[in-house]
NULO-423733 format. One record per atom (N, C-alpha, C, O, CB): x, y, z; residue in one letter. Coordinates in steps of 0.05 Angstrom, whole numbers, padded with zeros to 5 digits, always signed. Atoms other than C-alpha are relative to their C-alpha. Glycine has a CB too. Layout:
XYZa
...
# end
This chain:
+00017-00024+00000x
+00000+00000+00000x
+00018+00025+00000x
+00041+00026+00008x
-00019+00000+00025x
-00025-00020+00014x
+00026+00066-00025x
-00005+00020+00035x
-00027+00023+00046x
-00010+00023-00044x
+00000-00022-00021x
+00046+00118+00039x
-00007+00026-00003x
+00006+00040-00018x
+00022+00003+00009x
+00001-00021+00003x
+00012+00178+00050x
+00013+00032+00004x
+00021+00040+00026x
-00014-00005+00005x
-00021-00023+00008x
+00047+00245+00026x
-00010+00014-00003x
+00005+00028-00018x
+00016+00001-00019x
+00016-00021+00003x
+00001+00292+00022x
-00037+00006+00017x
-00058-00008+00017x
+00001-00004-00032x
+00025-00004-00009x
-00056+00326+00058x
-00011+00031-00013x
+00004+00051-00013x
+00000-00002+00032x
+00011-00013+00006x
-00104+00370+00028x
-00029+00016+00013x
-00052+00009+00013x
+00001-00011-00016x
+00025-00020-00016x
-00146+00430+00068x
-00019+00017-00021x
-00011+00033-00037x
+00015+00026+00023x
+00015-00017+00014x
-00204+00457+00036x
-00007+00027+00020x
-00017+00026+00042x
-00025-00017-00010x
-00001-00035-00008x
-00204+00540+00051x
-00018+00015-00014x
-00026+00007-00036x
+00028+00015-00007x
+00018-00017+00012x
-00247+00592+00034x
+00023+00019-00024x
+00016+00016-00048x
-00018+00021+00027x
-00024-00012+00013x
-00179+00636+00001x
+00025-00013-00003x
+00044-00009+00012x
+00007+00021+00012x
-00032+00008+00005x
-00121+00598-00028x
+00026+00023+00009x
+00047+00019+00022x
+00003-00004-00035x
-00025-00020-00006x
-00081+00662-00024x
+00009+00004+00031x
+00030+00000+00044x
-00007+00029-00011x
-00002-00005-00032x
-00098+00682+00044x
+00008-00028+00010x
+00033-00029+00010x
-00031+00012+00017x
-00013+00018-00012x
-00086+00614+00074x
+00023-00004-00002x
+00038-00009+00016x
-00007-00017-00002x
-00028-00003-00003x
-00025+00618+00037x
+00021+00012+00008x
+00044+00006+00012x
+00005+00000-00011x
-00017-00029-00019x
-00001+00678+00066x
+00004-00009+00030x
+00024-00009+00043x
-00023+00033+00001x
-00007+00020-00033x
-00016+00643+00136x
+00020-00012+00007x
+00038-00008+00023x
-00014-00023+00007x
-00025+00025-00004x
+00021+00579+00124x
+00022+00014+00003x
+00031+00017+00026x
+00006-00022-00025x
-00018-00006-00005x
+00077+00612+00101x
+00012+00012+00021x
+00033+00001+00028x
+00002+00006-00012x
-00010-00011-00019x
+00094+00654+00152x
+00000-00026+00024x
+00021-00031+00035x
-00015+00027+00005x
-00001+00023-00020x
+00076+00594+00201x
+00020-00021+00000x
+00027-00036+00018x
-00023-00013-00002x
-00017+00026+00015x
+00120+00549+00160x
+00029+00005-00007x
+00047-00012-00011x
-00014-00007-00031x
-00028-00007+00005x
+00180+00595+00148x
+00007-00006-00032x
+00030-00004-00040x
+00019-00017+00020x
-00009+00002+00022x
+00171+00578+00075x
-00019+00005-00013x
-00042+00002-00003x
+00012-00019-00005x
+00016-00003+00022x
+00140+00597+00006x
-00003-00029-00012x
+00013-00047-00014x
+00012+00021-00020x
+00005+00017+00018x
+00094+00557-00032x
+00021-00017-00018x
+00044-00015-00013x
-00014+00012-00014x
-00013+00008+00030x
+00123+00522-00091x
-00029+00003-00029x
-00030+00006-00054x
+00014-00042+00005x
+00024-00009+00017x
+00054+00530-00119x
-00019+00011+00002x
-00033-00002+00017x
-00009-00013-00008x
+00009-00016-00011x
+00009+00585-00116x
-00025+00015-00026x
-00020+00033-00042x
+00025+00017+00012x
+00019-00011+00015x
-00057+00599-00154x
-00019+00019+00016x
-00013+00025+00040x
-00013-00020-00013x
+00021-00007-00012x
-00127+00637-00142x
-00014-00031+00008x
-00035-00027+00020x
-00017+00020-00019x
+00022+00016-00014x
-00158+00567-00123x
+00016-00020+00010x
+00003-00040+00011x
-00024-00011-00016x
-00016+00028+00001x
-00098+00514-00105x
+00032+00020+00010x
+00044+00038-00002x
-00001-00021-00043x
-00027-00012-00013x
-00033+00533-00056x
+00014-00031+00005x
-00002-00049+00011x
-00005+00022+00033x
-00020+00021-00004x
+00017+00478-00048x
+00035+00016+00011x
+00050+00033+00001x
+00002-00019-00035x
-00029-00008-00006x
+00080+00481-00001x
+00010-00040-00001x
-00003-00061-00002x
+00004+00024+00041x
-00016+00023-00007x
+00131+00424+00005x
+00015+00000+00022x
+00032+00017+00025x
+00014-00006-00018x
-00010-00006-00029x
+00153+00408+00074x
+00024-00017-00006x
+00029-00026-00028x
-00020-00010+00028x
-00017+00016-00001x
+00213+00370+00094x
-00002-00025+00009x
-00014-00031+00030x
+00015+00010+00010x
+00018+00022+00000x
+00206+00303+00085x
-00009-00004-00026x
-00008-00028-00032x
-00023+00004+00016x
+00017-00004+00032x
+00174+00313+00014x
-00027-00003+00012x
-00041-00016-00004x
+00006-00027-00029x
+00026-00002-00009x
+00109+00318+00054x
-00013+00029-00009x
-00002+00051-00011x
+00000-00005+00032x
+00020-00024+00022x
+00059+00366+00020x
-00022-00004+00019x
-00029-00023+00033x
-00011-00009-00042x
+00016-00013-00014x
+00012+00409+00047x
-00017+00024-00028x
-00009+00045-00038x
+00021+00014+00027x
+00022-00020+00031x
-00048+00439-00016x
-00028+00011+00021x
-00042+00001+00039x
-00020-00035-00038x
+00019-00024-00007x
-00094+00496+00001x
-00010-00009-00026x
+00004-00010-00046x
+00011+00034+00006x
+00007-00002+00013x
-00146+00482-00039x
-00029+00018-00003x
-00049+00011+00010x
+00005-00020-00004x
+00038-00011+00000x
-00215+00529-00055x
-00018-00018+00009x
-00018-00039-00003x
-00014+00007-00031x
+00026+00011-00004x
-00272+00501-00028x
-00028-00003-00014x
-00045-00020-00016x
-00005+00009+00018x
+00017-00012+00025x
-00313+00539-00077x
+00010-00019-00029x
-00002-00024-00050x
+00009+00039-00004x
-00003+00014+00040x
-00278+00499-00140x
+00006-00020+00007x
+00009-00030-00015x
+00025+00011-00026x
-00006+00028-00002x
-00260+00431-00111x
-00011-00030-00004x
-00015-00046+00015x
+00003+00000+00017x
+00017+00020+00008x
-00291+00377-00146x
+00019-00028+00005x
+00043-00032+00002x
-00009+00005-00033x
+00028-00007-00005x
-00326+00337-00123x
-00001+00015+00021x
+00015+00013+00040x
-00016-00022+00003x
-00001-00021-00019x
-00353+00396-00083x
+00006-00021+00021x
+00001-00046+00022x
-00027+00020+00004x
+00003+00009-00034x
-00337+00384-00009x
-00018+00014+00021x
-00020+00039+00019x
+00027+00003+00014x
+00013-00013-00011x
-00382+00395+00048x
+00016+00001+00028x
+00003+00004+00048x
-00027-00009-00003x
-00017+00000-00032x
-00332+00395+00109x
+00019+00024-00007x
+00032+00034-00026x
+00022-00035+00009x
-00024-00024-00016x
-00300+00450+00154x
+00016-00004+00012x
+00020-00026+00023x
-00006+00018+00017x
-00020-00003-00025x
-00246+00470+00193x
-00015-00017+00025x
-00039-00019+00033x
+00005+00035+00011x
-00003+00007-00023x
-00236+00435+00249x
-00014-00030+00014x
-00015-00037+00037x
-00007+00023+00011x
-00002+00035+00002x
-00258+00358+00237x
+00026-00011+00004x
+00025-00035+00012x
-00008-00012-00030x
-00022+00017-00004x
-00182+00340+00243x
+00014+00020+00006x
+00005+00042+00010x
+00011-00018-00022x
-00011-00013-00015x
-00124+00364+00265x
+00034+00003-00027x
+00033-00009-00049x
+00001-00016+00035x
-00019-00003+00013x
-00055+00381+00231x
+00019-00001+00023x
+00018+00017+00039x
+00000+00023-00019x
-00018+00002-00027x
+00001+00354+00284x
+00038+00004-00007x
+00054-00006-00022x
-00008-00035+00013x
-00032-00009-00003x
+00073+00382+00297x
+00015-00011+00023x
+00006+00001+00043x
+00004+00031+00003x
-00022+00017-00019x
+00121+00344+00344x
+00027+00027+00011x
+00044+00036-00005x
+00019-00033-00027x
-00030-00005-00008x
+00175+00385+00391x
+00003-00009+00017x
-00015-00021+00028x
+00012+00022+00003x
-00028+00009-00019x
+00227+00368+00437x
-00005-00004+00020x
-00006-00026+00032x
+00022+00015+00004x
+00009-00011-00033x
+00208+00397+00500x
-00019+00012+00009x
-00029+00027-00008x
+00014+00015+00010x
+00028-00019-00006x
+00151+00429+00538x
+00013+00027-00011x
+00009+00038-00033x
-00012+00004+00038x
-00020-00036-00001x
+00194+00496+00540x
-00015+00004-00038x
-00032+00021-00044x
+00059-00004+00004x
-00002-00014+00032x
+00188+00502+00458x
-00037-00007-00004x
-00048+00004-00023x
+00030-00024-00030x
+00025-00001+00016x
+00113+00481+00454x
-00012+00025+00019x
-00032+00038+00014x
-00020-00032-00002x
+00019-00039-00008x
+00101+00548+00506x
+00010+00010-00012x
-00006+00022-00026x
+00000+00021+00027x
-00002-00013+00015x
+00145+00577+00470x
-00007+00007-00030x
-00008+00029-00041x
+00013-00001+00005x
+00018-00012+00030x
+00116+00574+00402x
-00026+00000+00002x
-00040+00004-00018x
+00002-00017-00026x
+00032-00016-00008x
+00048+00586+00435x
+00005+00029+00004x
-00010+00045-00008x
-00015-00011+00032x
+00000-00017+00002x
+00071+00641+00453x
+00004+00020-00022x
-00010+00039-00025x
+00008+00001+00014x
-00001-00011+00027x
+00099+00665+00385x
-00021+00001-00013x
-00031+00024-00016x
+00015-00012-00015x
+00027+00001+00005x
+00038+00643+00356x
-00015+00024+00006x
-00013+00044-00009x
-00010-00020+00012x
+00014-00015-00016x
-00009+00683+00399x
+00008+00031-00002x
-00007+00051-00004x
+00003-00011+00027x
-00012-00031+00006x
+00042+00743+00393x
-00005+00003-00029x
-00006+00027-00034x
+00035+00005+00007x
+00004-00011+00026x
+00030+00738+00313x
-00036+00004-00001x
-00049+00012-00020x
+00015-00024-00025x
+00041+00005+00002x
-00053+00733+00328x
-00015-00016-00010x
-00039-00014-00015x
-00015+00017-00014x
+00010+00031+00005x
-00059+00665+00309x
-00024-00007+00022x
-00015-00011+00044x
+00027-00025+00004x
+00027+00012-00019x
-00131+00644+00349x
+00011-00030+00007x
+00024-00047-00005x
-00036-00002-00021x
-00013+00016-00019x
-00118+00599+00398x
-00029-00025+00008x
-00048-00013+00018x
+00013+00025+00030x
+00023+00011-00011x
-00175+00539+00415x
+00011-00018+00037x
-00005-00024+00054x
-00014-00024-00028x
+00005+00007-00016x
-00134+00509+00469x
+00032+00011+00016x
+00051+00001+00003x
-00013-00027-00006x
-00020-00013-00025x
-00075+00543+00525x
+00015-00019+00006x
+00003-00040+00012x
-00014+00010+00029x
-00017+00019+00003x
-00006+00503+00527x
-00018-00018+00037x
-00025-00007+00058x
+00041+00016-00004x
+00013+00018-00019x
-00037+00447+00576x
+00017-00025-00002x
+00030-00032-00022x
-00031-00005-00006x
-00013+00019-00004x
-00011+00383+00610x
-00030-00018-00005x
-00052-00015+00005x
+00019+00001+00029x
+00029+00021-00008x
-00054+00319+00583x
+00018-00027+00001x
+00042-00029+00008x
-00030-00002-00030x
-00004+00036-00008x
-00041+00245+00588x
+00021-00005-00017x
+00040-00020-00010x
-00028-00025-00009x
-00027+00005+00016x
+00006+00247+00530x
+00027+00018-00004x
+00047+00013-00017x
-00009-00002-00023x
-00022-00015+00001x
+00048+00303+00543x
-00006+00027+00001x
-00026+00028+00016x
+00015-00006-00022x
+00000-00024+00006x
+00048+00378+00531x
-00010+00019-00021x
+00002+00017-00043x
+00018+00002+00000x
+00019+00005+00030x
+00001+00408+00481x
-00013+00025-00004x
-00021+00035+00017x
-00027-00027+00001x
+00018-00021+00000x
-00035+00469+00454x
-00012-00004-00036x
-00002-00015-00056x
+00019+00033+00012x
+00014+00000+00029x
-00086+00481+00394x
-00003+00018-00016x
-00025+00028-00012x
-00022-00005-00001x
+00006-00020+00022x
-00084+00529+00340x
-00020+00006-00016x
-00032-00014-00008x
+00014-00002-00016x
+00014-00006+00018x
-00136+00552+00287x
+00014+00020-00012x
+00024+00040-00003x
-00023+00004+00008x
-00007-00016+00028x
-00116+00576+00219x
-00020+00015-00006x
-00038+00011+00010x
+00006-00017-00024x
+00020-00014+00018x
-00160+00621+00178x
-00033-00019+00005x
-00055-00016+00016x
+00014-00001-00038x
+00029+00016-00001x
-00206+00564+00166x
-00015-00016+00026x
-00030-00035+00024x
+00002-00022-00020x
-00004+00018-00020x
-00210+00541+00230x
+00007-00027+00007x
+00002-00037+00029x
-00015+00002+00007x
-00022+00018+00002x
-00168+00482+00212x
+00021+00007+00031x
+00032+00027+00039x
+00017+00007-00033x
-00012-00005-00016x
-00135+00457+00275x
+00035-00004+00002x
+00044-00021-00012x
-00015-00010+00015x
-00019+00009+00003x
-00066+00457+00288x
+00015-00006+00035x
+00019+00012+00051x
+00012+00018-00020x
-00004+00011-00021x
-00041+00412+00348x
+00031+00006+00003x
+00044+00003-00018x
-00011-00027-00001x
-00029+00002+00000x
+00029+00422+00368x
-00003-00011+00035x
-00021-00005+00052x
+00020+00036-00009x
+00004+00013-00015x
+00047+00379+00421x
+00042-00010+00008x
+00061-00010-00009x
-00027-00020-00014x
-00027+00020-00004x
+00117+00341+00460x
-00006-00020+00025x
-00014-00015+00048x
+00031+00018+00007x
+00010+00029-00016x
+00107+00269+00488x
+00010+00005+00026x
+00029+00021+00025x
+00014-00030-00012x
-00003-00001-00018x
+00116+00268+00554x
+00018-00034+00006x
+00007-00055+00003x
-00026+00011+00012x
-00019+00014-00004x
+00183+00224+00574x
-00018-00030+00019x
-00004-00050+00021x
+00024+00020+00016x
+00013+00029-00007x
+00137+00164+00606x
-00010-00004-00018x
-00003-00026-00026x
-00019-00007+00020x
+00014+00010+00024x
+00098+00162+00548x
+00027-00012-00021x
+00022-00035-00029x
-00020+00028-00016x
-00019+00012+00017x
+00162+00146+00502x
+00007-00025+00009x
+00001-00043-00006x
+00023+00016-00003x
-00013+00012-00023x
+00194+00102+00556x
-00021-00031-00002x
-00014-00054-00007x
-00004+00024+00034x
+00014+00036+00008x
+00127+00048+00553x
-00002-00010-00023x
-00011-00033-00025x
-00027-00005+00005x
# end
């Protein structure tokens, strides 16, 4: 079975979301229309902004059915890029918090697409 490499968010503005990411991402697209944004992460993992309005077959799903997850190191760096975050005016759904798996806070993009950033908590690796 082939591995998945790509996830695709449907957005109300390709541009504007793209304007988000990037700055979130530290990098430009590689592809950048009015209805269709594509970055390439590291990894060759892809990330497409696509219109919602032109995406056939239409789609009827919003923000915030799933999540988009980021992995760091240490608690220290997931407050600290809450706090960055928060200082750029990124909307916030959930306050860096201790849960069962570690260290964790929730983002919303534009579309209210969530974005989880999170670091395992050293018993959790350990079992």
């Amino acid at each position: 079975m082939a591995t998945p490499n790509f996830v695709i968010l449907y957005v109300d503005s390709p541009e504007a979301s793209g304007a988000f990411y990037a700055k979130l991402l530290g990098r430009q697209p590689v592809e950048s229309s009015q209805t269709f944004v594509l970055f390439v992460l590291d990894g060759g993992f892809k990330l497409g902004l696509w219109s919602r309005h032109t995406v056939e077959p239409a789609a009827s799903a919003a923000g915030g059915g799933a999540e988009i997850v980021l992995a760091l190191e240490t608690p220290g760096q997931v407050d600290a890029t809450h706090a960055d975050w928060a200082g750029r005016g990124i909307g916030m759904a959930q306050a860096p918090t201790d849960m069962d798996f570690g260290r964790t806070f929730v983002a919303l993009d534009p579309d209210g697409h969530r974005l989880r950033i999170y670091c395992l908590d050293e018993a959790v690796v350990s079992s």
